[in-house]
N, C-alpha and C positions, 0 to 999 in steps of 0.2 A: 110209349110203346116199347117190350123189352126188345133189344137187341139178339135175332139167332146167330149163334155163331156156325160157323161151316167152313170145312177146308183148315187152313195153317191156324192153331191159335194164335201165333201172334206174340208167344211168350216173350222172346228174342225179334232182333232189330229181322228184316227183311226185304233184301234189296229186289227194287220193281225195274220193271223194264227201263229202256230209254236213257241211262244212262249215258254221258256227252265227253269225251276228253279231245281237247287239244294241243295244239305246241304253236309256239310264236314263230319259229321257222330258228332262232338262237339257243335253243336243249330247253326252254321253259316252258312245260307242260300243267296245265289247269284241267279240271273237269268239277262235274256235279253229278252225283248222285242221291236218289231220292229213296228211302227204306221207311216202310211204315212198323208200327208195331204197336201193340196193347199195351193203355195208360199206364198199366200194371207194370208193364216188362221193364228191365233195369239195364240196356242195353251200355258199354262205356265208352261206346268209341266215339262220341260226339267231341271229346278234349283235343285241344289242338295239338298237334302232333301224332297222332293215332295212323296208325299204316292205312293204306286202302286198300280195302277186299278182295277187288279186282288185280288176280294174279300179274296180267300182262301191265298193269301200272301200280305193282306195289313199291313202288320205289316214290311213290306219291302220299304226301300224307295231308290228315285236316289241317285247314285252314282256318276256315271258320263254318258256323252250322246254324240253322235255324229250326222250329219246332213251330206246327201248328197241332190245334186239337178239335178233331168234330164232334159232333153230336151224339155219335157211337163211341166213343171210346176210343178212338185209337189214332196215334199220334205220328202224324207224319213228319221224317227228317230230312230237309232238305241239305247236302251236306259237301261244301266245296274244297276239294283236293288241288294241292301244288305239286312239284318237284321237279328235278333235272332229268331231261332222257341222257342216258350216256351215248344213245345212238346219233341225237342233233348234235349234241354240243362237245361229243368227243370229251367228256369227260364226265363222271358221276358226282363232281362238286363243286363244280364252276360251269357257267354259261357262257356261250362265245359274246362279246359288247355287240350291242349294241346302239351305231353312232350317229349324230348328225352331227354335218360342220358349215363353218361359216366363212367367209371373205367379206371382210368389209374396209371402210378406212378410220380413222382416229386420229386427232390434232394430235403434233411431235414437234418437241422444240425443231426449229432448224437447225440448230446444232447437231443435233444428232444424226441428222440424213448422211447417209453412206457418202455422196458424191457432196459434200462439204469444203473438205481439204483437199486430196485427191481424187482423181479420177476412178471412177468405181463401175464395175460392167454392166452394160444395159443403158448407159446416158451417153449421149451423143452429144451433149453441151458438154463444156468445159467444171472442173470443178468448179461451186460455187462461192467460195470465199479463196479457195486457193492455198497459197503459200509464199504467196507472192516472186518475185524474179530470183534468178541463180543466186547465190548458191541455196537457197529456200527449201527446206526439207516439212515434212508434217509434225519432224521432230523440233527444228527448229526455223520457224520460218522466218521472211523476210520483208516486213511490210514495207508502204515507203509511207513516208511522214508526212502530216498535213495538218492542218489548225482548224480547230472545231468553231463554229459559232461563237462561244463562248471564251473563246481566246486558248482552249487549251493543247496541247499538242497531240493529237491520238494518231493511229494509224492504218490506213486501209491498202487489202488486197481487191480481189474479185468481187465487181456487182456491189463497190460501195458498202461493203463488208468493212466494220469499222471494228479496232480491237485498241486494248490500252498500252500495250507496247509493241515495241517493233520486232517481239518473237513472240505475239500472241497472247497472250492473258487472258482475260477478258474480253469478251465479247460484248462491244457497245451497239449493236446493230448496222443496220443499213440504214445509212444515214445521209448517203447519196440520190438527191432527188432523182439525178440522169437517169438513174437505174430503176424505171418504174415498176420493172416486175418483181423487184424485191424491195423498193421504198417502203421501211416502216414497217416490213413483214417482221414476226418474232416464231411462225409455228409452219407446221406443211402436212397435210396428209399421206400419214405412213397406211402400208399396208396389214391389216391384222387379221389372223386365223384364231379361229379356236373348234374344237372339236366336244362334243357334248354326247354321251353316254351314259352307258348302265350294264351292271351284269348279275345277277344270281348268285350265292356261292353258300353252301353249307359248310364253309368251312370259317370258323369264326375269324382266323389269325388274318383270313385274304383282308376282312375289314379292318384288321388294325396295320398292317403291311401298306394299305394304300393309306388311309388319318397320317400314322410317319412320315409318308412321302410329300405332303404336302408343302407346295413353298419349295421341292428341289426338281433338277432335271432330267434328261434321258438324251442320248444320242440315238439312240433305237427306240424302236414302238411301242415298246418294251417296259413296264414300270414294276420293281420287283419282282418279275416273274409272270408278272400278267399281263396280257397283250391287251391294250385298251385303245389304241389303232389302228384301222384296219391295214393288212399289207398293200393292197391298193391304193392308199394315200404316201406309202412309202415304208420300207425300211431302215434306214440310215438317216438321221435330222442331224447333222454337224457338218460346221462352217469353221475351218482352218480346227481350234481347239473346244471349239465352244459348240455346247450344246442348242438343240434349238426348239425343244420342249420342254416346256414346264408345264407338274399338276397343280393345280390353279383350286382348286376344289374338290372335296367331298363329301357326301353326304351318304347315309344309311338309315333303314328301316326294317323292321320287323316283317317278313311274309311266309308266314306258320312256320317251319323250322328253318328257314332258306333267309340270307338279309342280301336288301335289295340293296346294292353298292351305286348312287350317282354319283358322276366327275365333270370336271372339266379341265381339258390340256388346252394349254396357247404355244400355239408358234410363233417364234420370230426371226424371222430369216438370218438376220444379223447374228441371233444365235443369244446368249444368257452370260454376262461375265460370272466367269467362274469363282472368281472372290466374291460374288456376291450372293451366289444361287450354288449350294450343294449340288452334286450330283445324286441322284437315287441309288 
């Protein structure tokens, strides 16, 4: 049967009703539009990056597209648009993060526990290994001396805290059966944070600004210039000199002319020695 034509030829692309746009509620805005047109017509804007038609979202461009064809001739585009609102996200090249975080705990030597040598805020027991009696400092302490099993001479503070001299060295454990809460203990459950996000940005350098910062820290929310979280988990992370965020991760992709930046920050209360971890 020939096909009558009637109404639009169909030369050019021709956008149909029902078109969909939305926003994630962080400036990043998706939609779909469906334009039909004749197998003939040589429409260009299917390539990714192509503006969208639609005035009030031309700040939006292809994505990606797809093409079906009927029986008639004529070839439907179904065709999915991205971009930043500058209205959400308060900026035209960057999206506000978005974050999720965690609280959990993770095995830590005992050594490391804050309340070890001295008295640290928040514990109500006494330090744990201590520093032993006057004049006993963290810097140098003062064990008292006692004979191992083995005939050797080592020295213990607090809770059978045993070390290999009598200003500390080495840490031989708890080695004191009396002390059951910590007989034979070597780890303890620390507390851990980390925060896990994403943001938008048509700006290529934001991608490589965050890859640099990987492996250093922040005293603020702050990394390079981009806020990655949120002010309601805080502004200020620093404990005496030391930071208490590190980027931990990142990763990027492609989404039509926009790259989608994921991260991850870890807290730790304690903070980041700064011989060891650059600051951002």
């Amino acid at each position: 049967m020939a096909r009558v034509n009637t109404g639009d030829p169909l030369t050019t692309a021709l956008l149909q009703p029902g078109g969909k746009f939305q926003t994630d509620g962080y400036g990043l805005v998706t939609g779909v539009l469906v334009f039909k047109e004749d197998v003939a017509g040589s429409s260009p804007f299917l390539a990714r990056g192509q503006a969208c038609p639609v005035s009030a979202y031309s700040f939006c461009n292809v994505h990606k597209a797809s093409t079906s064809l009927d029986a008639l001739g004529i070839s439907t585009y179904t065709v999915e648009y991205v971009g930043i609102s500058p209205s959400d996200a308060g900026s035209s090249t960057i999206t506000k993060p978005q974050i999720t975080g965690s609280q959990g705990l993770s095995s830590e030597n005992i050594t490391t526990h804050p309340n070890f040598f001295v008295a640290a805020t928040g514990f109500v027991a006494s330090p744990i290994a201590g520093v032993g009696p006057a004049p006993g400092s963290k810097a140098t302490p003062n064990y008292q001396q006692t004979t191992s099993g083995e005939g050797r001479t080592e020295y213990v503070g607090s809770n059978g805290a045993t070390f290999e001299k009598k200003t500390g060295g080495k840490f031989l454990g708890f080695k004191v059966p009396d002390f059951e809460g910590f007989y034979g203990k070597t780890n303890y459950l620390a507390p851990q944070s980390s925060f896990s996000g994403h943001f938008y940005t048509s700006v290529d350098a934001n991608v490589t600004n965050m890859r640099d910062r990987v492996g250093k820290t922040s005293s603020t929310n702050v990394f390079g210039g981009i806020k990655l979280v949120p002010d309601y988990v805080g502004t200020l992370f620093l404990n005496g000199t030391k930071h208490q965020l590190l980027l931990a991760q990142v990763s990027f992709e492609d989404f039509a002319l926009l790259r989608k930046v994921t991260y991850e920050v870890r807290y730790n209360r304690e903070g980041y020695e700064p011989a060891v971890y650059a600051p951002a």
